[in-house]
Every structure is written in structure tokens, then in C-alpha cells.
C-alpha positions as CSV (number, residue, x, y, z in Angstrom):
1,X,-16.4,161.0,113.1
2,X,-19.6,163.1,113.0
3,X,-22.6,162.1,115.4
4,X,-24.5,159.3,113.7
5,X,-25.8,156.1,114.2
6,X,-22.7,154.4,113.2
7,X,-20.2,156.2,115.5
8,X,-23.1,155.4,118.0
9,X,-22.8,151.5,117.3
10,X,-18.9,151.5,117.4
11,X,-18.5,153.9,120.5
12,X,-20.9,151.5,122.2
13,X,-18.1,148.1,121.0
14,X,-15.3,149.9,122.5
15,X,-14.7,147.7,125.8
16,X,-15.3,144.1,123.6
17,X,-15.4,141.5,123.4
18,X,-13.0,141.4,121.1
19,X,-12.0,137.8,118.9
20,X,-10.0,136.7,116.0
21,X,-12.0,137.6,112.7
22,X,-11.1,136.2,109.1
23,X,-12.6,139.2,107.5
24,X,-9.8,141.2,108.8
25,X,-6.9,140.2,106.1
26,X,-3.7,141.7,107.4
27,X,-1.9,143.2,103.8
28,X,1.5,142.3,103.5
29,X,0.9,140.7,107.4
30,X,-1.5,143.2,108.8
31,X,1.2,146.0,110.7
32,X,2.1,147.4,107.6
33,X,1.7,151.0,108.7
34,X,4.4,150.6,111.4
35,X,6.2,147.5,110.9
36,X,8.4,146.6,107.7
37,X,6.3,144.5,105.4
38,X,6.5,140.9,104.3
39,X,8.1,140.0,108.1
40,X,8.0,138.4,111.1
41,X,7.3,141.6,113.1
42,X,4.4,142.7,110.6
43,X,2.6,139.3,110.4
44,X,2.8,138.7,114.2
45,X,1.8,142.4,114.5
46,X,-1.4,142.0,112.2
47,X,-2.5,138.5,114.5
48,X,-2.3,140.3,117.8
49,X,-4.4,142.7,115.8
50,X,-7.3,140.5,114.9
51,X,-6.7,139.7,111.5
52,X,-7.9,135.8,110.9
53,X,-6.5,135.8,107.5
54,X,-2.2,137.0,106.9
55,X,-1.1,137.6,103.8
56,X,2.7,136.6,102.5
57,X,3.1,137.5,98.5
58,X,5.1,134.8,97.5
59,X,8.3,135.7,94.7
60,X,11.4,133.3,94.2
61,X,15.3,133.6,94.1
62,X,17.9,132.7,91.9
63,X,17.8,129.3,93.3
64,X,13.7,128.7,93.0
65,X,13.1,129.3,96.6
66,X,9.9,130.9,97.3
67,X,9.9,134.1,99.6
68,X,7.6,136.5,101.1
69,X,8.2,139.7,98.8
70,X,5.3,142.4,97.3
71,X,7.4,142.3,94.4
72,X,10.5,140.3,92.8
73,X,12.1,143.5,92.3
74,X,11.7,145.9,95.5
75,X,14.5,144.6,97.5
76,X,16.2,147.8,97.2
77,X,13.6,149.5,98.2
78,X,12.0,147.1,101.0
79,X,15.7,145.8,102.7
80,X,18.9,146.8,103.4
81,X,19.7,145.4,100.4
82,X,22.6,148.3,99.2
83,X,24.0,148.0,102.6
84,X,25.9,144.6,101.6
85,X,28.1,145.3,99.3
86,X,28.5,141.5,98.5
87,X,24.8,141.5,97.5
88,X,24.4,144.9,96.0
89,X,27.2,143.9,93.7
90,X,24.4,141.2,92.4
91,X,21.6,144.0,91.7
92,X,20.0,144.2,88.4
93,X,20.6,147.3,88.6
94,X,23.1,148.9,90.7
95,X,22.4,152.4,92.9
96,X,22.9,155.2,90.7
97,X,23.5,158.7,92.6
98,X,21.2,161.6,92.2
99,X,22.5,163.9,89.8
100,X,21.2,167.1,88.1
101,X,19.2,165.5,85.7
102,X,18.4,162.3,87.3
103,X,16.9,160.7,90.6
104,X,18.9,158.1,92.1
105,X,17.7,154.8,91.5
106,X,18.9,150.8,91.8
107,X,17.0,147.9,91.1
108,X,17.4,144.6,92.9
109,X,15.4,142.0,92.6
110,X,14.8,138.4,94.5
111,X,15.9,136.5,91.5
112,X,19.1,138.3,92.1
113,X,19.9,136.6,94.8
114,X,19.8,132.7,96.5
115,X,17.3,132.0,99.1
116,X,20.1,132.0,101.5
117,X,21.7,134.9,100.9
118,X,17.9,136.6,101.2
119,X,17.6,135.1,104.5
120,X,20.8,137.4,105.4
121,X,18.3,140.5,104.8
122,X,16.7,142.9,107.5
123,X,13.5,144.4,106.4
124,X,12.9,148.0,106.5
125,X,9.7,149.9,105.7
126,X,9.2,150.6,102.3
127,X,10.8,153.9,100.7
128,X,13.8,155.5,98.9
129,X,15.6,158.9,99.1
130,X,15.0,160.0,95.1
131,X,18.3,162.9,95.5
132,X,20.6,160.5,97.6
133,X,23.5,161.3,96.5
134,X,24.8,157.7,98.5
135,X,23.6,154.2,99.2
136,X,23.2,155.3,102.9
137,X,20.6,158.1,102.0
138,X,18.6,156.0,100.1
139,X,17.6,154.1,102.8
140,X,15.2,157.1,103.5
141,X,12.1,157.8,102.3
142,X,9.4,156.6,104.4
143,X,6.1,158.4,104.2
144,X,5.8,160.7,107.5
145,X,3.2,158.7,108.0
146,X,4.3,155.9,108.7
147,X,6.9,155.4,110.9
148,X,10.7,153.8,111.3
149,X,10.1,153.3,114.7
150,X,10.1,149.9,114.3
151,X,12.1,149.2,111.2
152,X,15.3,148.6,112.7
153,X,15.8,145.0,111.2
154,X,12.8,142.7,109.9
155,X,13.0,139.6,110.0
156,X,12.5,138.2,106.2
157,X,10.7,135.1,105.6
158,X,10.5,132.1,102.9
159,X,6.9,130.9,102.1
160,X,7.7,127.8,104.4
161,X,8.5,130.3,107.1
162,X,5.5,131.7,106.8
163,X,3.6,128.6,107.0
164,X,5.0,127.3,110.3
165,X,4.6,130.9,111.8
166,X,0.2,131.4,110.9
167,X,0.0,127.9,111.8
168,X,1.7,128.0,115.1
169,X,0.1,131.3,116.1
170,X,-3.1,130.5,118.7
171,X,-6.5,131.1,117.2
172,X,-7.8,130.1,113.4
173,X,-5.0,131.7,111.5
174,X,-5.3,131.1,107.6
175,X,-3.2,131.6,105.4
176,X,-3.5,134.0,101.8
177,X,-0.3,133.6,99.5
178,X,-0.3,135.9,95.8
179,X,1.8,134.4,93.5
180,X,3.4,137.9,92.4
181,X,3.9,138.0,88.6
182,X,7.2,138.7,87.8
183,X,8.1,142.0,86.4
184,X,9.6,142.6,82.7
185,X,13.1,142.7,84.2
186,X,12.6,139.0,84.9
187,X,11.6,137.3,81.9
188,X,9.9,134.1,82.4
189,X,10.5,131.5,81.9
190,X,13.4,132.2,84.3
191,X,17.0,129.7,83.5
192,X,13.8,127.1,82.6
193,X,11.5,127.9,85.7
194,X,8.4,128.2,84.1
195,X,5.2,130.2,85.3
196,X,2.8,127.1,85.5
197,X,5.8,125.4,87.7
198,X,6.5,128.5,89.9
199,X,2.3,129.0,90.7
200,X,2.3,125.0,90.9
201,X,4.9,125.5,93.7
202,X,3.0,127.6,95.4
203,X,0.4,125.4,96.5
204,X,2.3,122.4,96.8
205,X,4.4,124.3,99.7
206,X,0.9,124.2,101.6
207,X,0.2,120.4,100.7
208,X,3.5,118.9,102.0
209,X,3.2,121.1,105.1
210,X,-0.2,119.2,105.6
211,X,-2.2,122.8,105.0
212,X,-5.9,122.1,104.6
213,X,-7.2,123.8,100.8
214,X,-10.0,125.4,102.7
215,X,-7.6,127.4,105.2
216,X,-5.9,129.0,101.9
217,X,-7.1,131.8,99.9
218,X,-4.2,131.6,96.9
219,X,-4.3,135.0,94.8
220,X,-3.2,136.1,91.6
221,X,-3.4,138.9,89.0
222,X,-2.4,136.4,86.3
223,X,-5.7,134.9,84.9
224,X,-3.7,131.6,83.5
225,X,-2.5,131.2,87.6
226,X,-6.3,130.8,88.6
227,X,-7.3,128.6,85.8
228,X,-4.5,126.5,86.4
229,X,-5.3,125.7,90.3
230,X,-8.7,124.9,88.8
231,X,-7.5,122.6,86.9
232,X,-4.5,121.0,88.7
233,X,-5.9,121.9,92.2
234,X,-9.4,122.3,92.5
235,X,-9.9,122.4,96.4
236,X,-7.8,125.0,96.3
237,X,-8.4,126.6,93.4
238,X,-12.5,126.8,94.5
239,X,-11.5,129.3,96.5
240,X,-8.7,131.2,94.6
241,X,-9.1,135.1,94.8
242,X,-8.7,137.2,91.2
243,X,-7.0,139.8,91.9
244,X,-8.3,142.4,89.5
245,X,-6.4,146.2,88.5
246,X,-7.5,146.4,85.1
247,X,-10.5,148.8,86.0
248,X,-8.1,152.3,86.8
249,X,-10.2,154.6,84.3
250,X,-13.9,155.1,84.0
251,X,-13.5,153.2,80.3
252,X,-11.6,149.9,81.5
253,X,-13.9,150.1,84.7
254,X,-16.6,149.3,82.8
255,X,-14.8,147.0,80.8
256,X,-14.0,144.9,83.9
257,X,-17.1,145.1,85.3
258,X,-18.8,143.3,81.9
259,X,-16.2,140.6,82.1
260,X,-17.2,139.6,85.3
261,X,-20.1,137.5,84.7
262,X,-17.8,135.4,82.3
263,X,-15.5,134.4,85.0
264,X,-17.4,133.0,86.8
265,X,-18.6,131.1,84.5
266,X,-15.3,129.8,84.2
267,X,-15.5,128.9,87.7
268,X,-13.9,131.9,89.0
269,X,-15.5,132.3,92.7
270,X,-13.8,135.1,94.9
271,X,-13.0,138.4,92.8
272,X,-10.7,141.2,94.8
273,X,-10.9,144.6,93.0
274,X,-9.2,147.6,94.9
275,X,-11.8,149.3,97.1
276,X,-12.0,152.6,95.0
277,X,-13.4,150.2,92.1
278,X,-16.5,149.2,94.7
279,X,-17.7,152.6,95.5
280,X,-18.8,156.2,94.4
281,X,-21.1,159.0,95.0
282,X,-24.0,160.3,94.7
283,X,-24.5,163.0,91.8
284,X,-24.2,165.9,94.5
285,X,-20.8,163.9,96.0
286,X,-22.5,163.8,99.2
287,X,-22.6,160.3,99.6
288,X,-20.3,156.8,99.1
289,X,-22.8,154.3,97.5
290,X,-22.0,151.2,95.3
291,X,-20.4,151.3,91.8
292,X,-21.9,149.7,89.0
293,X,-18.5,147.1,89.7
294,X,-19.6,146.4,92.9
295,X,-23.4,145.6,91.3
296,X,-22.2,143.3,88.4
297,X,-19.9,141.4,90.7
298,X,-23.0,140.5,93.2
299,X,-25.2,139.7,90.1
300,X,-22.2,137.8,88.6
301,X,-22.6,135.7,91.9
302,X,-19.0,136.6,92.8
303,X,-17.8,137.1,96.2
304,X,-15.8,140.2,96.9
305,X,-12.7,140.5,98.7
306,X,-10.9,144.1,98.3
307,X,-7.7,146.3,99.2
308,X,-6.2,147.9,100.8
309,X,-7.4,149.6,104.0
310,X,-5.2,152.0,105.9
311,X,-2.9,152.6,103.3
312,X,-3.5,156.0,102.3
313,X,-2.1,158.6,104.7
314,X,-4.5,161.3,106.3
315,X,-7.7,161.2,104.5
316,X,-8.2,164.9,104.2
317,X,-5.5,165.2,101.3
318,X,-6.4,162.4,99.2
319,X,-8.3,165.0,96.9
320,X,-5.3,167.2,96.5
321,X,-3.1,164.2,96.7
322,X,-5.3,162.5,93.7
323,X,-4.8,159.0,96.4
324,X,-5.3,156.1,94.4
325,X,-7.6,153.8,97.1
326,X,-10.3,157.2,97.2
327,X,-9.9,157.9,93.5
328,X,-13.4,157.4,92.1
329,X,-15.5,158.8,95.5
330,X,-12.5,161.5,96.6
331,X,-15.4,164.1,96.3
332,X,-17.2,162.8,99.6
333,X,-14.1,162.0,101.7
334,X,-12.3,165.3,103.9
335,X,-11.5,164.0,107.4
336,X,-9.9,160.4,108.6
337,X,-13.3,159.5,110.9
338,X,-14.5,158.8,107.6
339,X,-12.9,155.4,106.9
340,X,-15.2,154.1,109.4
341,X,-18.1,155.2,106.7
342,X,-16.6,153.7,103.8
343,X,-16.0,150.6,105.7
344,X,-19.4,150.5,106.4
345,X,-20.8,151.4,102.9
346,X,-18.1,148.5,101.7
347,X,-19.8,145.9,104.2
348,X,-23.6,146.5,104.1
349,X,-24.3,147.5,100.8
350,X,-21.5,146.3,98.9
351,X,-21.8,143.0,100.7
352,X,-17.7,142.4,100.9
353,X,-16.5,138.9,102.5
354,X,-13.2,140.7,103.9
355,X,-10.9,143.2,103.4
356,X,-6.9,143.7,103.5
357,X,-5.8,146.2,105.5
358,X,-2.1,148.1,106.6
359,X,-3.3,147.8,110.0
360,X,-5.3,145.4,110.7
361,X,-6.9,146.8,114.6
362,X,-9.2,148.9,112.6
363,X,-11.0,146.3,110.3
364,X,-10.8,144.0,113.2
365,X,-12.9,146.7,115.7
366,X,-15.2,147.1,113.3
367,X,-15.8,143.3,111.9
368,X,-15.8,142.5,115.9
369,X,-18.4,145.5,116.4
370,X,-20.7,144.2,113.8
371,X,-20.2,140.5,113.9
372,X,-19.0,140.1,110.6
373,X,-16.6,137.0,109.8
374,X,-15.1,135.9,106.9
375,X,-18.3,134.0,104.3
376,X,-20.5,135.7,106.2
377,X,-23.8,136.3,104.5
């Protein structure tokens, strides 16, 4: 970082103390950037961390269960999946070899599979070898910035898993479940599981575990999800986050932003854009300041939530890299001292409640630093 009074303030936090804070959300369980996602290891890596808040995205099998997955179809990607041939046999699509004309590819997908033959899984970190010529090769992939250190074999989780885990974990550990919606390849309704039963499921995993509604932040990018927790479970649909993507070009941006006020209305209450939608610069590009997004959502009397922090690689390519989190404010961002800034810019003129990060130590210095928790004003 460059002298200022920021790097002043959090030099001066660096010996503590140091506590559990809710407005560090750990992404996919908070040790992302070193640990395979959606595990054990990640989630328990992202506590120890800081992170008051875990996140499990919840996707089902061929038999209904409901597992921690970013996506129903990334298994092939995200687990050692190909490795079983008794599984991989089971793939929506099995592995292809690179050729001349094509990448290798393969598509497997939760539904593919019963909740107990998941559990058979290890988790790896997220990647793929595009000219593998075998299923072995594939296996690579992983950003050289991140690191297989650690991926030697996740442990994979249900959602009930996951439930006993945060809430056995010492400190207030809450819990944040998205109800992923189910790509193409999975047509719902699924052999009769509907979507209304499959985000009803969701929540009624946290009530027969005993789970107080105001220790769970569900999330969805499917506006009929929301509404219907509203409706069918308002304590814990009060506090249901809309996850919104639909703002990726300075057109729908706007278009997004004018909606906003309208959702609430329809007692929408937490709203969770990805960060670049929050911020931009200054006409010279000198300087993050808040978007016109991040302004309707505050006069919309929304809270903000956003994602997703240390996910990006080093900071100093995401102009040539055209990196999706930096997209609108690239112009102001060269070296990786600066995530403290936009942090900062995010929290005390922005006015965000918490944020989801990859790792979860650097939201969690910083919250700690500035004594922000989770609600606060």
C-alpha cells in the first residue's frame, strides 16, 4: 500500500485484538483461495479466519438430497469425479479428449449421482486441463494462484453436514445457504421435484435442525425463490439476500439499478450485487467512488451485501486480464495493496453490511480494524 491514513489505521490493528465478525462471509466457506471449495477443510479454514457468516450453496442429487455444490453441474470440474469410473460412467456428459479442433471437456452434474455415492467424493480445487488428452490430466488446471497444496482430498458435505459443522464451531457462526438454480442441462422440474419444493427444502433443513431464522441469510438469484420464503417463510425470508448479476453492461446496470426501488417494495430487504457493480471512478480514473447502483440501492432503503473478495488473482493484471470483480473501476486499480482501498471505499461510502470473500483473514483484519460487524450502521 501507499502511505496514507488508511495503511496508517490498519498497520496500527496489526497485534489485535482480533474476534469473530459476521461481516466477514467466507465464499464457498471462506479458504477458497487455498482449500477446495464447498468442504470441510474450506469452511473450517474460513472460521479460524474470522468469518461470522459461512456460506454452503446448496444443489441436490438424483435422489433429492441437498449438498454443498457452487453449481449442479461442476463436479467434474470441482471433484475427482472422472477418477471413478463407476461414477464417471453416470456423467451427463462423459470426458471428451482434446483433439485438434476441440478442448476436452465432460460435464457431470449432482443430479447425476445419489447423495451417497457424492459423499464417496474428494474435493479438489476448482480447474480443468482444456488439451488433456486423458481423464488424469484434466484434473489440472488450477490458477497459479491458487494453490493444490492443500487439495489432496476435500471432504464434501450435504446441507445437513454443514449445519452440524457452523453450529458446533465455537463463536456465533451463522449460517448463508444459495439455493443454486439449476442449469439448462437439468430441466426442472426434475423426475417431479419441483423448484418451489427444492427452495422449500432448503429452509426446512434449518427448521428441523432447530436453526433460528435470524442466524440464516438464505440467497438466491431466482426472484420467485425470494418471494416464495416471503410468503411461506417470512422470518426467514425478512432477511433473504437477492442475489443480483443482471447489471454486467453499462445498459442492464442501469436497468438493475431502477428496479431496485421496486423490490423492496415487494419486501425485498438485503440485495447482493458483485462488488464491481458498487463502484467506479472518478472522470480522471483516479479514484474508486460509488456507482449510481450503489446510490439507488441506499435510497431504495436496501441493505447491501456483495461478492466476491480475493478472488481475482494479482491485482496488477486485472486491466489486461479484463477481471470481472474490477471490471467497471479497472482504470484506478495497478498493485494488490489496493484491495485494502476498495474495501474501504465499499464500507464507508458504499455503506455494505458484509462481504464474501476467498479468504476470509483479509475482510476479517479489516472488519476487526474498524469495528465493523455484520448490521452495523
Amino acid at each position: 500500500m501507499t502511505n496514507s491514513p488508511l495503511k496508517t489505521k490498519l498497520q496500527s490493528c496489526e497485534n489485535g485484538p482480533f474476534s469473530v465478525t459476521g461481516y466477514s462471509i467466507g465464499h464457498r466457506g471462506g479458504g477458497t483461495l487455498q482449500f477446495p471449495e464447498e468442504t470441510v477443510e474450506s469452511t473450517l479454514a474460513g472460521a479460524r479466519m474470522g468469518a461470522g457468516i459461512l456460506e454452503c450453496d446448496v444443489s441436490f442429487t438424483k435422489d433429492r438430497g441437498l449438498v454443498c455444490r457452487h453449481s449442479l453441474c461442476d463436479l467434474h470440474t470441482t471433484t475427482n469425479i472422472l477418477l471413478k469410473p463407476e461414477l464417471a460412467a453416470k456423467c451427463t456428459l462423459p470426458f471428451t479428449p482434446a483433439n485438434s479442433t476441440s478442448p476436452a471437456s465432460a460435464l457431470c452434474c449432482t443430479s447425476d449421482i445419489t447423495t451417497a455415492e457424492y459423499l464417496t467424493l474428494c474435493g479438489k480445487q476448482d480447474g480443468f486441463n482444456a488439451t488433456a488428452k486423458n481423464v488424469k490430466d484434466y484434473q489440472n488446471g488450477t490458477p497459479s494462484w491458487r494453490t493444490d497444496l492443500y487439495s489432496t482430498c476435500g471432504t464434501v458435505m450435504t446441507l445437513n453436514s454443514y449445519i452440524d459443522l457452523v453450529d458446533s464451531i465455537p463463536g456465533h457462526r451463522n449460517f448463508t445457504p444459495e439455493l443454486k438454480t439449476p442449469p439448462p442441462q437439468v430441466p426442472m422440474p426434475f423426475n417431479g421435484y419441483t423448484q418451489e419444493q427444492y427452495a422449500r427444502d432448503m429452509i426446512n433443513a434449518f427448521i428441523k435442525k432447530g436453526i433460528a431464522p435470524n442466524r440464516v441469510w438464505a440467497q438466491s438469484f431466482n426472484p420467485p425463490d425470494i418471494f416464495q420464503w416471503l410468503k411461506e417463510f417470512p422470518a426467514f425470508g425478512k432477511q433473504a439476500v437477492y442475489l443480483d448479476e443482471d447489471g454486467d453492461t453499462p445498459a442492464t446496470l442501469i436497468t438493475a439499478a431502477a428496479r431496485l426501488a421496486g423490490l423492496k417494495k415487494q419486501g425485498v430487504n438485503i440485495i447482493a450485487p458483485p462488488f464491481n457493480y458498487l463502484l467506479t471512478t472518478t472522470l480522471d480514473n483516479k479514484t474508486i467512488i460509488p456507482s449510481s447502483y450503489a446510490t439507488a440501492a441506499k435510497a431504495a432503503g436496501l441493505d447491501i451485501v456483495t461478492w466476491s473478495f480475493e478472488r481475482s488473482g494479482p491485482l496488477a493484471k486485472v486491466r489486461a486480464n479484463m477481471e470481472y470483480y474490477y471490471s467497471n473501476f479497472a482504470a484506478a486499480i495497478s498493485y494488490d495493496g489496493q484491495e485494502f482501498e476498495v474495501l474501504d471505499v465499499l464500507a464507508k461510502q458504499v455503506g455494505i453490511k458484509g462481504i464474501f470473500s476467498d479468504w476470509s483473514s483479509t475482510v476479517s483484519y479489516y472488519a476487526n480494524c474498524m469495528g465493523l460487524e455484520y448490521w452495523t450502521k
